[in-house]
C-alpha positions in Angstrom: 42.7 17.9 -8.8 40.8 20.6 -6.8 42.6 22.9 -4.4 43.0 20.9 -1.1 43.1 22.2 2.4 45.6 20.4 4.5 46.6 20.5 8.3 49.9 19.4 9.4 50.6 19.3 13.3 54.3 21.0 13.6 54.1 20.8 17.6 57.6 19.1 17.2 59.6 22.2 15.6 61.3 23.8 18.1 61.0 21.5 21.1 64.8 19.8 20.2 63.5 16.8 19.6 66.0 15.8 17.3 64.1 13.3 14.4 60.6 14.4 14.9 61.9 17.9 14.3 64.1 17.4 11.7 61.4 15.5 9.8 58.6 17.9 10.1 60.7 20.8 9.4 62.0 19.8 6.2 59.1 18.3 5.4 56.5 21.7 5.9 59.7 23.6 4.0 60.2 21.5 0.9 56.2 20.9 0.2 55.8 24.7 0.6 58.3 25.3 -2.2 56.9 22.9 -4.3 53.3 23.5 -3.8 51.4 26.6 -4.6 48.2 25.3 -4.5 47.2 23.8 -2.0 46.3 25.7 1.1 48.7 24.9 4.3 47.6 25.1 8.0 49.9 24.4 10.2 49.1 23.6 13.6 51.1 24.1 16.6 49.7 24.5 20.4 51.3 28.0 21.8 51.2 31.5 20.6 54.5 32.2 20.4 54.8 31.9 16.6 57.5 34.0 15.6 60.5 31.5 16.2 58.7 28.9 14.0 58.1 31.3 11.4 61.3 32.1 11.3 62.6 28.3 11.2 60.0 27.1 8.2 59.3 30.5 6.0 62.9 32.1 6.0 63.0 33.0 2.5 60.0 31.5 1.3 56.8 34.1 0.2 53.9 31.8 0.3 50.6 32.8 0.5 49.1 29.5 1.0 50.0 28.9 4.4 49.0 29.8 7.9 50.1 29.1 11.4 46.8 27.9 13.8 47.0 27.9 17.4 45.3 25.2 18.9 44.9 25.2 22.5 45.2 23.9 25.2 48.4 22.9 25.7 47.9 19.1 26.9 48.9 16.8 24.6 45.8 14.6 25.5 43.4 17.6 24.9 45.1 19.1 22.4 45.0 15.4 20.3 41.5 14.1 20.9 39.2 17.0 21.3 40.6 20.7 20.7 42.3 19.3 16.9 39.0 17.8 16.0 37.2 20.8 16.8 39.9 22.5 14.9 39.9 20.3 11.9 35.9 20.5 11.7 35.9 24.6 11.9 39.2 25.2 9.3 37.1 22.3 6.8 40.4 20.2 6.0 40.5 17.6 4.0 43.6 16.5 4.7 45.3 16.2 8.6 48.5 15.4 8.7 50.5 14.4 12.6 52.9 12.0 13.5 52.1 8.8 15.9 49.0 9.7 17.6 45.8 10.5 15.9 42.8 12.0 16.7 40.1 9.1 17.7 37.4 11.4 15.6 37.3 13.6 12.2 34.5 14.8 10.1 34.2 11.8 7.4 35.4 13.4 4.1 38.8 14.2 6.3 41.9 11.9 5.4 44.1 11.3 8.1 47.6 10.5 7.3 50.0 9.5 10.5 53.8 9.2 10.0 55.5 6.7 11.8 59.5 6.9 12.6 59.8 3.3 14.8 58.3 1.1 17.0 61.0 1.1 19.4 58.7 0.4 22.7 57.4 -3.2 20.9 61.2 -4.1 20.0 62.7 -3.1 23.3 59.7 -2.6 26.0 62.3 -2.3 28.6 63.6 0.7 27.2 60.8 2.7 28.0 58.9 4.3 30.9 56.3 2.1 32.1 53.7 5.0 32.2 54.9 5.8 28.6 55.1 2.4 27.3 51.1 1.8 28.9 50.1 4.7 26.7 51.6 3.8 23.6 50.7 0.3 23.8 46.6 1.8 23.9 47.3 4.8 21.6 49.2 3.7 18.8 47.4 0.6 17.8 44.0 3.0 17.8 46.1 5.6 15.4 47.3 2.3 13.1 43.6 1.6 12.7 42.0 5.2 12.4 44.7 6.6 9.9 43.5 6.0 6.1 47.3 6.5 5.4 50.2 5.6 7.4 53.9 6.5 6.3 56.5 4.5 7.2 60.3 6.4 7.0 61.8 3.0 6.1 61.2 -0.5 4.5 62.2 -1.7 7.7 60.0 0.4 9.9 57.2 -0.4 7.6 57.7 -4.5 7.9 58.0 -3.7 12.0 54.3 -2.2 11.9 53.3 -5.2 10.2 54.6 -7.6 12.4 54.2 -5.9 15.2 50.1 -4.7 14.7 49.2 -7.0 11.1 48.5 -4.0 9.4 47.6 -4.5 5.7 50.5 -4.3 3.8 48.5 -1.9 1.2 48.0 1.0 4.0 51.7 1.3 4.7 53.7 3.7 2.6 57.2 3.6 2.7 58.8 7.4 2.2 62.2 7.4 3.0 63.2 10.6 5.0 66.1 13.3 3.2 69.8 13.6 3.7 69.9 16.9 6.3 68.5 20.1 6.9 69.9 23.9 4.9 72.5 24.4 7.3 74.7 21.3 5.9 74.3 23.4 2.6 75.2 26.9 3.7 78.5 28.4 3.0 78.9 30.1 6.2 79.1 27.3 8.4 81.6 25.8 6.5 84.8 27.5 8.9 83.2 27.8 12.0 85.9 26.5 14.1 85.7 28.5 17.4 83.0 26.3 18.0 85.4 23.2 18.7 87.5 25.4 20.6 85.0 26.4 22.9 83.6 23.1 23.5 87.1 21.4 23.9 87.6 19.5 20.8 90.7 18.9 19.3 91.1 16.6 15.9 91.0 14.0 15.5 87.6 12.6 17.0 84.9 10.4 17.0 81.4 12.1 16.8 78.4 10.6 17.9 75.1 12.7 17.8 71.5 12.0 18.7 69.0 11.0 22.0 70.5 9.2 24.8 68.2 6.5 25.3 68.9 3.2 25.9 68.5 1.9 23.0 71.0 4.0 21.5 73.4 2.1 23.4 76.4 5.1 24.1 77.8 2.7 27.0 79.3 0.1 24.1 80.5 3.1 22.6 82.5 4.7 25.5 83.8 1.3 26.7 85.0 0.5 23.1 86.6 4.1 22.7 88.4 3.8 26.5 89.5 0.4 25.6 91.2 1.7 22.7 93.0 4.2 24.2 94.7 1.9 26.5 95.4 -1.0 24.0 96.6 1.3 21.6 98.0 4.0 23.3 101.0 3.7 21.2 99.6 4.6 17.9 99.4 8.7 17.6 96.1 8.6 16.0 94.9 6.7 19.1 97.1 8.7 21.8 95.4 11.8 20.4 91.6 10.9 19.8 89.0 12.1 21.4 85.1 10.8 21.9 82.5 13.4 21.1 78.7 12.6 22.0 76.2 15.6 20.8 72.8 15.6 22.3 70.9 16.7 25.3 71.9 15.7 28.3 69.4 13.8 31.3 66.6 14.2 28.8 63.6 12.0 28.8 64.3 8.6 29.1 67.9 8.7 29.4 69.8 5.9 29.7 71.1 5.3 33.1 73.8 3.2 32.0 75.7 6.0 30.1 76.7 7.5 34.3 77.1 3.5 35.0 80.1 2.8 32.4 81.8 6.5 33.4 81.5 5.9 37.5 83.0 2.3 36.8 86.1 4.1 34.2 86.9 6.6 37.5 87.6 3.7 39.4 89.8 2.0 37.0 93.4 3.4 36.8 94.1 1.9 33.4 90.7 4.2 32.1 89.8 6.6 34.2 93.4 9.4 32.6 91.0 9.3 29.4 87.4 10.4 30.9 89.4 14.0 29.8 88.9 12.5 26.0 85.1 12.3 26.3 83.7 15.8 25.4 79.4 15.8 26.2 78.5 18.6 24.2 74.5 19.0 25.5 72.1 20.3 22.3 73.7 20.9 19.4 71.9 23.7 17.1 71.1 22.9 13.7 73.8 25.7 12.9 76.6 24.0 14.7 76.0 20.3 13.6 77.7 20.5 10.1 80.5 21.7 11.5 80.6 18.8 13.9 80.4 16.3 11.4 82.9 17.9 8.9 85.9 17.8 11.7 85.4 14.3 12.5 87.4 11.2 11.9 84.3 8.9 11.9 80.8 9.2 12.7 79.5 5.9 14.7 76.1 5.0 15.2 75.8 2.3 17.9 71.9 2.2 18.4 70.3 -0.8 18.8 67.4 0.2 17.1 66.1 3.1 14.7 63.5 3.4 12.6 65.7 5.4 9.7 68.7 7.0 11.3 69.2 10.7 9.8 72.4 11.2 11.4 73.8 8.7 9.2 73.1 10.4 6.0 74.2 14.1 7.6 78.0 12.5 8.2 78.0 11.0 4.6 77.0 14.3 3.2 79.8 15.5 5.3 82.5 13.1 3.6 82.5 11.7 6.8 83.1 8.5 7.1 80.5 6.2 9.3 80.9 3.4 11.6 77.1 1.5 12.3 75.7 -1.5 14.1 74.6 -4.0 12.1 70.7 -3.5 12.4 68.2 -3.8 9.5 67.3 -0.2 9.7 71.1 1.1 9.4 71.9 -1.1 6.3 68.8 -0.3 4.4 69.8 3.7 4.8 74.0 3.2 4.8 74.2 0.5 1.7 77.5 -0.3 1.5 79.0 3.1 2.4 79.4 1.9 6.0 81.4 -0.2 7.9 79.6 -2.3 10.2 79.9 -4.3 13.6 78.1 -6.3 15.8 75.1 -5.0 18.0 76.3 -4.1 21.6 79.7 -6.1 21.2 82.5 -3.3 22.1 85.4 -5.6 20.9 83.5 -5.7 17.7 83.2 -2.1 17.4 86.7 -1.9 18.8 88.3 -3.8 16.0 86.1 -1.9 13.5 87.1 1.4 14.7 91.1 0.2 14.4 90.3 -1.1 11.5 89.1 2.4 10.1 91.1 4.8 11.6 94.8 3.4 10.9 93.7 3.2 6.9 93.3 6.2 5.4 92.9 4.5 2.2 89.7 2.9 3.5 88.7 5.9 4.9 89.1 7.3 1.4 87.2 4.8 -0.1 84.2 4.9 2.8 84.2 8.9 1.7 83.1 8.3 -1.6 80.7 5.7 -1.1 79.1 7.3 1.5 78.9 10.6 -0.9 77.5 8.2 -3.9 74.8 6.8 -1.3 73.6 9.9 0.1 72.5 11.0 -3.5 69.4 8.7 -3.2 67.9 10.6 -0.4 66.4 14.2 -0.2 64.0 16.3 1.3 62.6 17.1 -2.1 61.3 13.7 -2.8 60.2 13.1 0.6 58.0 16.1 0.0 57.0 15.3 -2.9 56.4 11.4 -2.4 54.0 13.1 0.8 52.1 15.2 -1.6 51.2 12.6 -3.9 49.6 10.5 -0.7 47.6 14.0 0.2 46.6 14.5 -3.2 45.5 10.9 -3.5 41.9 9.8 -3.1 
């Protein structure tokens, strides 16, 4: 196979936006330490560079890749004329983005979209209305434009089907990897002045990720407050704490999350254990292992996701992990997880009771979620990728 030149747009790295970045970041790492050959522009849309080389060639001494600005800024420029125009004068034969693509490419260029989840056709009423107008013209024109389109689950990839009757055949399922270098590296491993200095005390529950609505955190809280009064008597329970990681009044937050706390400060029997509920704001790549190592259990509440990462990060962190029961979240936590109903907080409740007053069951959750995570890495997503861009 001849030497290919392939464009990737990186735009997300950098901008904390949690899955996007995650994915393209390990993704643009591992395929540059597995591919010599090929040549690598990656395109990004400021010229402030050095941060992002610093995030995806630490270490690595390629020579086969080079970061392009592409400007303007505007993500509507930037996406239909200024990357065509960039495509055309770098001759690619491969561009590579996530969600929207360009409505025009020189012919011999494949275009290859990845798709996380399509949230906005599940749950419409999640999302802004100017947002949710856009997405409803631009992502069926990307579905139909893209030669290739990679779906980061079974499930996400049977949700474009239904949703937009793409042909089964177009759709490639590559599952995404099991967290980024710093759940890997030794020096994180004791970093406990961090939970000092954001107010954590053992033991806790650990949620991380966006706080949209349809990652429904207001079942969570009112499950964790309801167990601290039911149960107040049990010293796991008098102790625990509720720690949500994630930016705070980002876009599209869910309003609901400042509902359920206003309603706890005005009820006597909750409102002495809003002190339990630590916001932490971003958390930095650096200081997410160490998150996930110090908690009791990991619970993932959303009410839709297209793969859930964070799942996989707390079961490399012999953590063990408490998920709705959606599609998505079975087909990535197997059996390793212990599972209750969507939005019901005495479900998740009992679960949670359930989990924490065994530790024989959290034992056992340990290893399977260890024995589980062994399926996923960043290696084969990279290398499942490459094949598509190498494929005619």
């Amino acid at each position: 196979m001849k030497k290919q030149k392939i464009g990737i747009d990186i735009r997300s790295i950098g901008q904390k936006r949690t899955g996007d970045e995650n994915y393209t970041l390990n993704l643009v790492r591992e395929t540059l330490k597995i591919d010599n050959k090929n040549q690598y522009f990656l395109l990004i849309d400021t010229q402030e560079t050095k941060e992002i080389r610093k995030k995806i060639l630490f270490r690595l001494k390629n020579k086969n890749v080079k970061i392009v600005t592409v400007l303007p800024k505007s993500k509507i420029l930037w996406t239909f004329f200024a990357l065509p125009r960039m495509v055309k004068k770098l001759d690619l034969d491969v561009l590579h983005v996530q969600y929207i693509t360009p409505l025009w490419l020189p012919k011999k260029v494949k275009l290859i979209t990845t798709i996380a989840d399509v949230s906005f056709k599940a749950y419409p009423e999640f999302i802004n209305k100017i947002d949710l107008f856009f997405l409803n013209i631009l992502i069926p024109m990307s579905l139909w434009k893209a030669d290739k389109i990679i779906a980061v689950s079974n499930f996400t990839k049977n949700e474009i089907i239904k949703y937009y009757g793409i042909n089964f055949n177009k759709i490639i399922t590559i599952h995404n990897g099991k967290g980024g270098e710093a759940f890997f590296s030794k020096k994180n491993k004791n970093k406990k002045q961090l939970l000092e200095k954001l107010g954590i005390k053992k033991p806790y529950l650990f949620y991380v990720g966006t706080h949209q609505p349809r990652k429904d955190i207001p079942t969570l809280i009112e499950a964790f407050l309801d167990l601290k009064v039911q149960h107040l008597q049990e010293n796991r329970i008098k102790n625990l704490q509720l720690v949500i990681g994630g930016k705070m009044k980002a876009h599209n937050y869910d309003p609901r999350i400042d509902e359920v706390i206003e309603s706890a400060k005005k009820n006597p029997s909750q409102e002495k254990f809003l002190k339990d509920l630590i916001f932490t704001g971003y958390v930095r790549d650096e200081d997410l292992p160490v998150l996930h190592r110090n908690a009791e259990i990991f619970v993932f509440p959303s009410l839709y996701e297209g793969f859930g990462l964070p799942i996989l990060e707390a079961m490399i962190s012999e953590t063990p992990v408490i998920c709705s029961r959606i599609e998505c979240s079975q087909e990535v936590a197997g059996n390793a997880s212990a599972f209750y109903k969507p939005g019901d907080k005495k479900d998740l409740q009992k679960v949670l009771l359930k989990v924490i007053m065994n530790s024989k069951v959290i034992i056992k959750m340990i290893e399977k979620g260890l024995k589980n995570s062994e399926k996923y890495s960043w290696k084969k997503t990279a290398q499942k990728t490459l094949q598509l861009f190498s494929r005619k």
